[in-house]
C-alpha positions in Angstrom: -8.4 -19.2 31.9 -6.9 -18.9 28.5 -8.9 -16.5 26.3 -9.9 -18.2 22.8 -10.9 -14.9 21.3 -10.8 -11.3 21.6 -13.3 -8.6 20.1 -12.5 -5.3 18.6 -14.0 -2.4 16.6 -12.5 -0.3 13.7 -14.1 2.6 12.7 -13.9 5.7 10.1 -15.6 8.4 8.1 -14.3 10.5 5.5 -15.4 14.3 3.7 -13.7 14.5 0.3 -12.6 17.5 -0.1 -10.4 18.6 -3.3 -9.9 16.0 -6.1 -9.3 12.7 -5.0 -8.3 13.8 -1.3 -10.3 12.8 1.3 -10.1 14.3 5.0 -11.5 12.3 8.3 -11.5 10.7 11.5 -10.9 7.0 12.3 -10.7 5.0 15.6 -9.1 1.2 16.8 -10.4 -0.1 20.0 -11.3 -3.5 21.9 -14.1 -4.9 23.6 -12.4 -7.5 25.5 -11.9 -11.1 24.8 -14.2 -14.4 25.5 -13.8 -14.7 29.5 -13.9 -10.7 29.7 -16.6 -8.6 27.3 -17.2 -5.5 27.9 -16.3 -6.0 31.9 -12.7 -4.2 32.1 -12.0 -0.5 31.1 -10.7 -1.0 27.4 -8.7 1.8 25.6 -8.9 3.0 22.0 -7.1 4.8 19.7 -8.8 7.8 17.7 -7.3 10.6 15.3 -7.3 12.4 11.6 -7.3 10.7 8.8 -6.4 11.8 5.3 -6.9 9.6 2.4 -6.0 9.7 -1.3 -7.2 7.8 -4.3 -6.9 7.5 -7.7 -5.6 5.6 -10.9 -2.3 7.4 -12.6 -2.6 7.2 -16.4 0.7 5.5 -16.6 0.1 2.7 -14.3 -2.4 -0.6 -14.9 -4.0 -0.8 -11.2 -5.4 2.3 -8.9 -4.1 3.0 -5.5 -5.6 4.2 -2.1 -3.1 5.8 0.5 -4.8 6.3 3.9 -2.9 7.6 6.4 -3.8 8.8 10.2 -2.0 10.0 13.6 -4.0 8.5 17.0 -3.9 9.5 20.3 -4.0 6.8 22.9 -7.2 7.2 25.3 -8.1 5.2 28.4 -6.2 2.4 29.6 -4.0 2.2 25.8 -2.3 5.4 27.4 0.3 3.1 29.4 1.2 1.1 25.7 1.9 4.0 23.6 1.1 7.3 23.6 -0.2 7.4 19.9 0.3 5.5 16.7 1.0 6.8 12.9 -1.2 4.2 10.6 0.1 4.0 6.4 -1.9 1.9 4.4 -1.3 1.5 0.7 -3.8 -0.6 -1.4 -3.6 -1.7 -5.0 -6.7 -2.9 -7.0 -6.8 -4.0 -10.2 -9.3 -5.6 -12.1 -9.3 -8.6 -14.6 
């Protein structure tokens, strides 16, 4: 049948380590969908992670730059054989 909903996990820690640099591991996988949990191999994702952030004087806002390399394991092998993740955030308060 048609599958209403799919479940999945994201999931990371990081050390800092000098400054506003952060080192770690993260990892992306899925549990299967609604007709399907947890009852066919599922594949993941998993990798370093390095993370930066901070709040330059010159600018109004702070940003976060996380960025990671994954390795395909399990069944994701025949998708891709890894995956580069950049994420850029930008907060600021009011």
């Amino acid at each position: 049948g048609e599958v209403f909903a799919s479940y999945g996990y994201a999931a990371s820690t990081t050390w800092r380590t000098v400054g506003a640099l952060s080192l770690g591991a993260e990892a992306f996988g899925d549990f299967g969908g609604d007709h399907g949990f947890l009852t066919h191999p599922q594949g993941a994702y998993v990798g370093p992670q390095l993370k930066w952030e901070g709040k330059p004087d010159f600018l109004p806002f702070e940003i976060e730059v996380d960025a990671g390399w994954l390795a395909a394991v399990g069944p994701d092998r025949h998708e891709a054989s890894s995956q580069a993740r950049i994420n850029l955030e930008l907060e600021r308060r009011f």
